[in-house]
Structures are given as structure tokens and as C-alpha cells.
KEVEXPA-361064 format. One record per residue (C-alpha): residue number from 0; x, y, z. Coordinates in steps of 0.25 Angstrom, whole numbers, plus 2048, in hexadecimal, padded with zeros to 3 digits. Layout:
N
NUM,X,Y,Z;
...
//
This chain:
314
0,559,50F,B29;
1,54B,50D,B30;
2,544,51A,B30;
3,54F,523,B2E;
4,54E,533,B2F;
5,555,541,B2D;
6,55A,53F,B3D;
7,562,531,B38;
8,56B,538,B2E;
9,579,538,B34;
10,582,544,B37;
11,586,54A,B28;
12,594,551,B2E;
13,59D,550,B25;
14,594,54E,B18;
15,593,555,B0E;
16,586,553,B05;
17,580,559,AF8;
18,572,559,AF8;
19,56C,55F,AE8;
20,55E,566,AE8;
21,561,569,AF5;
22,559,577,AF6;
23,54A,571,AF8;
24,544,563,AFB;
25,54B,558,AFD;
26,558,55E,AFA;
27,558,568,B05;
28,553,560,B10;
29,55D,556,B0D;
30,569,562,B0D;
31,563,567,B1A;
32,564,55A,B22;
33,571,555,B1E;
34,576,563,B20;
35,570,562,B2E;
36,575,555,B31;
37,583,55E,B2E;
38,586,559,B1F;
39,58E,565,B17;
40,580,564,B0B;
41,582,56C,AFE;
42,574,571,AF8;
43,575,56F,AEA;
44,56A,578,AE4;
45,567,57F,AD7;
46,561,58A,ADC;
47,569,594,AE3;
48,561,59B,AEB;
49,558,58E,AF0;
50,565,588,AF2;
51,569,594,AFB;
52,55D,592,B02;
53,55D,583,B03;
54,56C,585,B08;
55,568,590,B15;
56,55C,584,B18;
57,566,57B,B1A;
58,572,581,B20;
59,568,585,B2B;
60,568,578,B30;
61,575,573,B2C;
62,581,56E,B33;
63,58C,570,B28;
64,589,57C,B20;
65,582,578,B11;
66,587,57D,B03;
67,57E,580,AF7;
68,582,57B,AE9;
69,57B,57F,ADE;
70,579,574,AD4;
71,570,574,AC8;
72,56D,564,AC5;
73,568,568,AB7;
74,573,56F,AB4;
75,57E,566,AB2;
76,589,571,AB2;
77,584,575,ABF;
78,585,566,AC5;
79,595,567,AC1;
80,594,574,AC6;
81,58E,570,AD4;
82,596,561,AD4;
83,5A4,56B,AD4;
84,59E,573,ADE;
85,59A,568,AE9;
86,5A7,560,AE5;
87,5B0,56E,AEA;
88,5A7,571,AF3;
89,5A7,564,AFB;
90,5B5,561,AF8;
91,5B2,554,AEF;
92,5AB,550,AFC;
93,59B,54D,AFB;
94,595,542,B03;
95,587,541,AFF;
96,580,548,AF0;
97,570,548,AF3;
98,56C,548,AE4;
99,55E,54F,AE7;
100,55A,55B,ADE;
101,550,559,AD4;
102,546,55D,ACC;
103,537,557,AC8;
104,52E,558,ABD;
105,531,566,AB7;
106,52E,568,AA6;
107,536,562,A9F;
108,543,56A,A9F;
109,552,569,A9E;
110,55D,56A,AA6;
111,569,574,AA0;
112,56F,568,A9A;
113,562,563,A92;
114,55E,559,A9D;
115,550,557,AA1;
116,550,55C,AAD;
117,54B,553,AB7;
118,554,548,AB2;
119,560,551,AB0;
120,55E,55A,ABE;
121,55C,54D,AC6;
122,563,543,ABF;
123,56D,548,AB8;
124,573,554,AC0;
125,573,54C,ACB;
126,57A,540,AC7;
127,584,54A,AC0;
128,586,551,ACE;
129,587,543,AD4;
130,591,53F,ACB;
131,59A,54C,ACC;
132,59A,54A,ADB;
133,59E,53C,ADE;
134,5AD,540,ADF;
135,5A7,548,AEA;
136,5A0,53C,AF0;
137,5A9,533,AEE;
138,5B4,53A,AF8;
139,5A9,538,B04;
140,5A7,529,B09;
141,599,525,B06;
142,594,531,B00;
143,586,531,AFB;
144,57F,534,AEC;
145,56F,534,AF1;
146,566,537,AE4;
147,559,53B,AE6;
148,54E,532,ADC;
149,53F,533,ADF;
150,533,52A,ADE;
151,531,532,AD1;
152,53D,526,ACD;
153,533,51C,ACD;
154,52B,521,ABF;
155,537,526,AB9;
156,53F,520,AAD;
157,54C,523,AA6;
158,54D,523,A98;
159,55D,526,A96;
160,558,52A,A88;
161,550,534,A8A;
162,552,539,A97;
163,54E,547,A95;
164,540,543,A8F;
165,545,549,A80;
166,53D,53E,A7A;
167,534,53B,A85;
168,528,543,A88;
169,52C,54A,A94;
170,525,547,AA3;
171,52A,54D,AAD;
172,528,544,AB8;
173,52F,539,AAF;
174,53A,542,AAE;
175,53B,542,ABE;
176,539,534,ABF;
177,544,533,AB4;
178,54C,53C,ABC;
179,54A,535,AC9;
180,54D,528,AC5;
181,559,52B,ABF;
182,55D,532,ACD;
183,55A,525,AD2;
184,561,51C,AC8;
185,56F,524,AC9;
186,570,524,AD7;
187,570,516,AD7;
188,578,514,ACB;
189,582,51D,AD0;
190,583,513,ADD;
191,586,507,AD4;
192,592,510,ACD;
193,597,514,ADB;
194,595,507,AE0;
195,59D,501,AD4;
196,5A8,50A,AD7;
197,5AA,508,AE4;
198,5A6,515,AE9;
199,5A0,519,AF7;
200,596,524,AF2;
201,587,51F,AF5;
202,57D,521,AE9;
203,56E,521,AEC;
204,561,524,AE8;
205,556,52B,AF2;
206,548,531,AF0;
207,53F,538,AF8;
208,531,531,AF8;
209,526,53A,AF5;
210,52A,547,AFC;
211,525,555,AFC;
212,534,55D,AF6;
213,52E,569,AF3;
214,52D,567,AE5;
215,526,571,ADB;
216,517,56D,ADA;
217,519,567,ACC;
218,523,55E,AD0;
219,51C,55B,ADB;
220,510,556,AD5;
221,51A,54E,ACB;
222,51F,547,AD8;
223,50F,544,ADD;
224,50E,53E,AD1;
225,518,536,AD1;
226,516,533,ADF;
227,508,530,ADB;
228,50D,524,AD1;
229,514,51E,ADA;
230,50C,51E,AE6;
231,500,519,ADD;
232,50C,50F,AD8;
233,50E,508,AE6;
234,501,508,AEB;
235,504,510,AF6;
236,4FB,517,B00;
237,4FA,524,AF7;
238,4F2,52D,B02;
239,4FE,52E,B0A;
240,508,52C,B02;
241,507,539,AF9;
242,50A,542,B04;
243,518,545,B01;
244,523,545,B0D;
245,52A,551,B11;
246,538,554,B0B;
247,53D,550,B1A;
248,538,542,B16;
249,53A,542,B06;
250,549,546,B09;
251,54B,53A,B12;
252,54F,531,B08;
253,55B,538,B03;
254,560,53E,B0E;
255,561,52E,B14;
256,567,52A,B07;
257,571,535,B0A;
258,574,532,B18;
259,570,525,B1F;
260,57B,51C,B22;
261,574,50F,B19;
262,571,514,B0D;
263,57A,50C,B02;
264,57C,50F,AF4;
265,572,50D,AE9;
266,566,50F,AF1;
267,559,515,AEF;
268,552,51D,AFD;
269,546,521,AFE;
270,538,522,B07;
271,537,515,B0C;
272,527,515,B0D;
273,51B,511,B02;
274,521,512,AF4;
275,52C,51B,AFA;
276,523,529,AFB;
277,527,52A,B07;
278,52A,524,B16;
279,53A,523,B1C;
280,548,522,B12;
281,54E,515,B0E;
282,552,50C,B04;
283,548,509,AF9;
284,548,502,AED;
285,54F,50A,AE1;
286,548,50A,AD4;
287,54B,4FD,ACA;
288,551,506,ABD;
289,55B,50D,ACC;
290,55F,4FF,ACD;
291,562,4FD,ABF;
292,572,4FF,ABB;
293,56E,4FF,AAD;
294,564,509,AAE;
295,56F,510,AB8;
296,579,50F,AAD;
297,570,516,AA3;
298,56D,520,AAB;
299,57C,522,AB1;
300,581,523,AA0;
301,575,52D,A9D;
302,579,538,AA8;
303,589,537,AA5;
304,585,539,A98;
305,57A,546,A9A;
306,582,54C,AA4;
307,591,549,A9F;
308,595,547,AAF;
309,59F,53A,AB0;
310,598,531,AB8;
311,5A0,52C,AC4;
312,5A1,520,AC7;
313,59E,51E,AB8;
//
């Protein structure tokens, strides 16, 4: 849709949405328009009290009254947890899971199931809390799984080996790029599954751009560098380019994947300017190894296997 905005997104009545990392950023801006626009938006946070705060933010503007959940993705216990939760909640009734809590280049530490924790906070507990939803979803016609990648995707690799660096030397921008690319790769693998099994539930990938989310300064530097490499790797105009967009603008991309009427399955959205930094939300080109079903496979077999969840569709 040409040069789509927040005013475009249709009436949410009716809806019922999940939005993760919901208590800052990108998370909270996305739960405080659809709760506007009168979707019933559950704030999955792990932090109660930010939760708590995030949850009056947004009920102040709201047109159905939001619900916090609290939901630890690097805990995997707390996902089922959480998963139940929504699923009684909701009444087996969920039409759109925003997959948009992370975290980015911490020390190199462990989630409470011996994870490394960027892979397994924003890979693993979220495709574990997809998976454990999707009966929810699936009651609501065309219902909506939007994972959230970043250009960080571009540098990242994943070695289905090692995915938690204990043989690698550890490098924790590597790791988040590891980690964001997976987020893009199961979003689109999951889209294949659904598709081969003749579901109606939409899977797709979104990212930001190069946004100002509020994050601490060390992950912010990290992000700058890797905005850095990939400005330098387009050519692009890097004056102007490495003021980041506001969390308005940064949040557009997902929030059009969640709602607009023309988004399909398997899609990648994204800022639409130069080398994707920035600019209006559409369709951009998914990453080669997203594209890839054997390197959607892999990936698929690796998280059943780490996080014991049955994959559905399998």
C-alpha cells in the first residue's frame, strides 16, 4: 500500500492480539495503537512492575481494556506457563501473536535452560510460544504470527552446531545476528508448514529499520555498528542516513504486517528507503538462507529438539 500510515490501519474490534516485549519501544507503541484502534492487546512482559506501568500507558488510550501477561522467553517453563495463560484467557481465541521482545549484545550468558541468551530469548522462547498458541490462532480466520528480525540478520550466521558459541569464541553482536536471523528464518519456515497444511494462519517476518528503541547505550552502540556495516555496505548516503527514526516510525513495519488488508504469508516488511534504514513499510526482499527450506528444516529440528515443544504443523 503506497505510503501507508498508523491512520490506515482498519478498526481492531473484535481482535484479540499479543503483542511480547510490550513494556518499551517497539512493543509498547505497537500495544498502544491496536489497543486504540479497539483491539483486546495482552502485554506480555517479564518485568512486572514495567509491565504494570506499560499496562496503565496503554489502557489510557484504549478502546477494549488491555491485560498484562507475564512471560519470561528465556525461561522455557515460563513460556508454557504464559502459553496456558493466554490460551484460557482468550478462550483458545488469539488473532494476531507480535513476536517483538529481544534482547542485544549482552556478555555472554545463559538463559535458565543453558541457552545462550540472545539465541534462546529471541529465538527459541519465541518460536516455543508461537508453537504453543497456534491452536489459538488457528480458531480465528486469518490470524497473524508477525516475528520481528532486524538488519542485524544481514551479518548473522547459524551454526546449528554450535549455537550457543561453546566452541566458538563468543561475539555478541554475532550472537544477535545469529539470533535475528533465525527469527527471520522461522517465520518463514513456519509459513511453508502452515501453507503445506492448509492452514489460514499468516506467518511473517518484519524489522524495523534503524530506529531509536530505547535501548541501553551498549546495545545501542552494537546496533550503530551494525548499522555502520551495512550503510558503508550499500553505499548509501551515510550523513543522513545514521539518524535513526523514532519508535513511531521504527514500529511501522510490524504493525503493517499485523494489520494491512495485503500483507500474504511468507513475507519480509520492512522500511522501504535506502538499504532499508528507514523510509515508509512494505515488502522487501527476505534474506537468501529465509528463503532457504533446508536451512528452514535445520533450524525447525534444532528448536524441537532445545526446547522439547512439538512443532505444529510439524
Amino acid at each position: 500500500m503506497d505510503h501507508w500510515t498508523e491512520s490506515d490501519i482498519p478498526n481492531q474490534s473484535g481482535r484479540t492480539v499479543l503483542v511480547t516485549g510490550a513494556n518499551s519501544g517497539l512493543g509498547l507503541h505497537t500495544a498502544r495503537v491496536l489497543a486504540a484502534r479497539g483491539a483486546a492487546v495482552l502485554l506480555a512482559c517479564r518485568s512486572p512492575e514495567r509491565g504494570k506501568q506499560a499496562l496503565d500507558t496503554v489502557a489510557a488510550g484504549a478502546a477494549t481494556e488491555p491485560q498484562l501477561v507475564e512471560l519470561d522467553l528465556a525461561d522455557l517453563a515460563s513460556v508454557r506457563r504464559a502459553a496456558a495463560d493466554v490460551r484460557e484467557r482468550t478462550g483458545d481465541s488469539l488473532d494476531v501473536l507480535v513476536n517483538n521482545a529481544g534482547v542485544m549484545a549482552p556478555p555472554h550468558e545463559k538463559t535458565r535452560d543453558g541457552f545462550e541468551l540472545q539465541f534462546g530469548t529471541n529465538h527459541l522462547g519465541h518460536a516455543a510460544l508461537t508453537w504453543l498458541l497456534l491452536p489459538a490462532l488457528r480458531t480465528r480466520p486469518g490470524a497473524r504470527v508477525v516475528t520481528v528480525s532486524s538488519l542485524a540478520a544481514r551479518s548473522g550466521r547459524i551454526d546449528t552446531t554450535d549455537p550457543h558459541f561453546e566452541r566458538r569464541r563468543y561475539n555478541p553482536v554475532a550472537g544477535y545476528g545469529q539470533s535475528k536471523l533465525a527469527n527471520q528464518v522461522f517465520a518463514l519456515e513456519l509459513d511453508r508448514r502452515l501453507r503445506a497444511a492448509g492452514d489460514d494462519v499468516v506467518s511473517v517476518a518484519a524489522h524495523p529499520g534503524y530506529s531509536d528503541t530505547g535501548l541501553a547505550s551498549a546495545m545501542a552502540q552494537a546496533q550503530r555498528n551494525v548499522v555502520l556495516r551495512t550503510v558503508m555496505n550499500v553505499g548509501g548516503r551515510i550523513g543522513g542516513l545514521l539518524v535513526a527514526q523514532n519508535t513511531e516510525q521504527g514500529a511501522a513495519p510490524q504493525l503493517y504486517a499485523a494489520t494491512a488488508p495485503d500483507v500474504s504469508g511468507g513475507e519480509y516488511l520492512g522500511p522501504l528507503g535506502p538499504g532499508q534504514l528507514r523510509g515508509r513499510p512494505g515488502t522487501v526482499r527476505p534474506l537468501p538462507a529465509a528463503a532457504d527450506p533446508t536451512t528452514g528444516s535445520a533450524l525447525w529440528d534444532l528448536t524441537a529438539e532445545l526446547t522439547g515443544v512439538t512443532p505444529d504443523p510439524a
